[in-house]
C-alpha positions in Angstrom: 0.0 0.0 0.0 1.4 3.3 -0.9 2.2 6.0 2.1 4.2 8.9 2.1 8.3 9.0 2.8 8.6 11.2 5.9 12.2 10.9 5.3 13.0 14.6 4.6 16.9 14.1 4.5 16.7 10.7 2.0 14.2 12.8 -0.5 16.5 16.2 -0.5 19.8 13.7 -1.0 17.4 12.1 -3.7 16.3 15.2 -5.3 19.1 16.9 -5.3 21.1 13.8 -7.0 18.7 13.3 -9.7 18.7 17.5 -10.2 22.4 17.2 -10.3 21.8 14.1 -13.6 19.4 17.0 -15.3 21.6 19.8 -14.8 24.6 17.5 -16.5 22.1 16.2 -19.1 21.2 20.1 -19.5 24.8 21.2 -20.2 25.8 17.9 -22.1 22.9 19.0 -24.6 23.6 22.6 -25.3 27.2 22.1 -25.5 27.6 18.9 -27.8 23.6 18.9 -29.5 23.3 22.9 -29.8 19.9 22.1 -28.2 18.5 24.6 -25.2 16.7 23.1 -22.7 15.0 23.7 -19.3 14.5 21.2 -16.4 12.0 21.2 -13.8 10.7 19.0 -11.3 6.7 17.9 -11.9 4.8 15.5 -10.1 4.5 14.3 -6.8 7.9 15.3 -5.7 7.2 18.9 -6.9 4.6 19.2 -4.5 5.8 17.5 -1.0 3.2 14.3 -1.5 6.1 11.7 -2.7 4.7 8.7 -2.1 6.1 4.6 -1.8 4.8 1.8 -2.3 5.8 -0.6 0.5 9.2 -1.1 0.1 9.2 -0.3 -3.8 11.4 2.4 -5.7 10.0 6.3 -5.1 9.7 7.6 -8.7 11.0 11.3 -9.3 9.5 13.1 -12.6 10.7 15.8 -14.7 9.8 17.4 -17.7 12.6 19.0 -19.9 11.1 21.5 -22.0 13.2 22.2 -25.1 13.0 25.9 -26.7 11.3 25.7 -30.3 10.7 22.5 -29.8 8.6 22.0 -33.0 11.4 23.1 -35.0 13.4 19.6 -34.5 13.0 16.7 -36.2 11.4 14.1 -33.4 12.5 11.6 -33.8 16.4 12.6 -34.2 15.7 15.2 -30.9 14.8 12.0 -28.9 17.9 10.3 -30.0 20.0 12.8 -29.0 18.2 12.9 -25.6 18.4 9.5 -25.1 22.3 9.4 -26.0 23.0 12.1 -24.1 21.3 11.1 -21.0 22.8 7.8 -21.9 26.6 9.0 -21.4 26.0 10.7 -18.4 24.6 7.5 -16.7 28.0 5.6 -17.8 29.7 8.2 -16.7 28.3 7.8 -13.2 28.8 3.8 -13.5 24.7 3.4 -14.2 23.3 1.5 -17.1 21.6 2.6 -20.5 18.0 4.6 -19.9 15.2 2.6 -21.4 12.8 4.4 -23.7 9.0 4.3 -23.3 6.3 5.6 -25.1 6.2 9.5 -23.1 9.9 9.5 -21.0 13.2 8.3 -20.5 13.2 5.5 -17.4 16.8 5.8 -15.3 17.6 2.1 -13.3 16.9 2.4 -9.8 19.6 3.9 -8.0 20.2 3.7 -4.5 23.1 6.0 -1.7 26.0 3.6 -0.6 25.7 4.5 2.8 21.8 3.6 2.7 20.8 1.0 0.4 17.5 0.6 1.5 15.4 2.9 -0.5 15.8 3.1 -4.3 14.6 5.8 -6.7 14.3 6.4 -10.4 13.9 9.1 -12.9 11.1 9.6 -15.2 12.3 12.5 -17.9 9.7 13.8 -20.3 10.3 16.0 -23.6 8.1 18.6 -23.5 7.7 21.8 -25.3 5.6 25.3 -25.5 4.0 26.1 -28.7 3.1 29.9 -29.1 -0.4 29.8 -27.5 2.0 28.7 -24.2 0.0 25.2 -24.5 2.6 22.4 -23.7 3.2 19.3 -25.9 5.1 15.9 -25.1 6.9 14.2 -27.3 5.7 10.8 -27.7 7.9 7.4 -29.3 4.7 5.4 -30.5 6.3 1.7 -30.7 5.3 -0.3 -33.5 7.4 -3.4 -32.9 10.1 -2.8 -35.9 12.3 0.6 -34.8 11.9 1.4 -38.7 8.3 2.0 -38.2 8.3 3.5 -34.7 6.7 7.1 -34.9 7.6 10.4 -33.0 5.3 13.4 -32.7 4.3 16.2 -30.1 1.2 15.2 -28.3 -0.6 18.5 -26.3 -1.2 17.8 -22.5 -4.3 18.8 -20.9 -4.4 22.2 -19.9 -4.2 22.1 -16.0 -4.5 25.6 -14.8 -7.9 24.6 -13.8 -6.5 22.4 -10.8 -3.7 24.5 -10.3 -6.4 27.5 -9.2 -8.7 25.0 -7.0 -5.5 24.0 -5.4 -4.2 27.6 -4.6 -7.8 28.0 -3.1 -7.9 24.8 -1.1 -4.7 26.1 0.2 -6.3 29.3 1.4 -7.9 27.7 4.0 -6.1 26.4 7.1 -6.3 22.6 7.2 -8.0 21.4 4.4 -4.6 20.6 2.4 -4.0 18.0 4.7 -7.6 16.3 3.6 -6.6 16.6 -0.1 -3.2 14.6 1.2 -5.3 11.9 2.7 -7.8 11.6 0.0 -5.3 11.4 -2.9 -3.7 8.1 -0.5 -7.0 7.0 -0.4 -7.3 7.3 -4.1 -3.8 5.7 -5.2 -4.1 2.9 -2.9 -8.0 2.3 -4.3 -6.6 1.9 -7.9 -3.8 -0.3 -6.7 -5.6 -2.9 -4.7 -7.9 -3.2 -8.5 -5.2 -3.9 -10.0 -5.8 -0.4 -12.3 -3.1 1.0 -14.0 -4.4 3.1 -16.3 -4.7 5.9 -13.4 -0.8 7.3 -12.8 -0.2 9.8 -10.2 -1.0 12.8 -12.1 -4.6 11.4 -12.6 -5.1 10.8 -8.7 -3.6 14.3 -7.6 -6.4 15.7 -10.0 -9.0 13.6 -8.7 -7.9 14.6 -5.2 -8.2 18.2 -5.9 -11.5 18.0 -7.8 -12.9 15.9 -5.1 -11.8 18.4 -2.0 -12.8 21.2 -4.0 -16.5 19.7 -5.0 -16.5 18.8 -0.6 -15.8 22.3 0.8 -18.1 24.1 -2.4 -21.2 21.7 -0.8 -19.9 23.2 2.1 -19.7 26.6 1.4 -16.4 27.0 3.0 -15.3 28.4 -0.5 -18.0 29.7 -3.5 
C-alpha cells in the first residue's frame, strides 16, 4: 500500500542527485547537441506528497522542456536525448535509460551508505507552442524501430486544478484532507489492479474531489 516517505533528509539527497543528472544532461545537450533546454521538477515530488509503495522504488518526474521544440526533427531530438542522457549515466557507473512511449526511465539507483530505498527518474520531452499550450513528445512503438513514430502530443491544460488547489490552500487545514484523500485514491486503484490511473490522474481527482467537498460546504463559493 502506498504511504508517504517522511524521510526529509533521504528525499533532499534524492532530489538533489537526480537534479544534479538534469543539470549534466542540460549542459551535455547545449554544448555537444546545440539544443537549449529547461528542467524542472513535476509530479508528486514537486509538491511534498512523494509517495512509496511498500518497500518499492519512489519515482521522481521531470519534464525537460526544449526551446522551439517543434522546429526539430522528433524523432532525431529523442535520439540525442536519449544518448546524451545515456553517457552521463555511464559516466556515473549506471546503465543505458530505457525508452518508453512519453519519458526516459533511469535504473533504480540507490546511496552507498543507505541502500535501503531506491529511486528512479522519469524525464519527459516537452515543449511550448506559441499559445503557451505544452506538448510531449511521444515514441509510438510499433514493434520494428523502422516504423516506430515520434510526434508532439498537447497535455491537458491544468491551470484549472492548479487555481482549485491555490484556493484549497487558502484555507487552514484542508490541504492536509486533499493529502489523505489522494492516499486514499492511489491505494483504491492499486488494490484493482488499475493501472491506467498514474499519479498525475489521482492528484487531479484529489483536488477535484476536496474542492466539489468544501463548495457543498460553502467553505469556498
Amino acid at each position: 500500500m502506498y504511504h508517504y516517505v517522511e524521510d526529509k533528509e533521504f528525499l533532499r539527497r534524492a532530489q538533489s542527485a537526480c537534479s544534479s543528472i538534469m543539470q549534466e544532461l542540460d549542459e551535455l545537450l547545449r554544448d555537444d547537441y546545440g539544443i537549449n533546454t529547461q528542467f524542472f521538477l513535476v509530479g508528486s515530488g514537486a509538491r511534498n506528497m512523494v509517495t512509496q509503495n511498500a518497500d518499492e522504488s519512489i519515482d521522481y518526474d521531470y519534464n525537460l522542456n526544449v526551446f522551439n521544440g517543434f522546429d526539430y526533427d522528433e524523432r532525431e531530438l529523442k535520439e540525442d536525448v536519449r544518448k546524451a542522457l545515456n553517457k552521463i549515466m555511464r559516466k556515473h557507473n549506471l546503465r543505458d535509460v530505457e525508452d518508453s512511449t512519453r519519458s526516459l526511465t533511469t535504473i533504480k539507483m540507490h546511496f552507498t551508505d543507505d541502500p535501503s530505498i531506491d529511486f528512479s527518474m522519469d524525464i519527459c520531452i516537452v515543449t511550448k507552442d506559441e499559445d503557451g499550450l505544452w506538448h510531449r513528445l511521444k515514441h509510438e512503438k510499433t514493434g520494428y524501430t523502422y516504423n516506430d513514430k515520434y510526434y508532439w502530443n498537447k497535455i491537458p491544460n491544468s491551470r484549472n486544478c492548479h487555481d482549485k488547489a491555490r484556493a484549497i490552500k487558502e484555507v487552514p487545514g484542508w490541504w492536509e484532507v486533499v493529502r489523505q484523500h489522494y492516499l486514499i485514491i492511489k491505494n483504491k486503484y492499486l488494490t484493482s489492479n488499475d493501472y491506467d490511473h498514474p499519479s498525475v490522474v489521482c492528484y487531479f481527482q484529489a483536488v477535484s474531489d476536496v474542492y466539489n467537498q468544501m463548495r457543498q460546504k460553502k467553505i469556498i463559493k
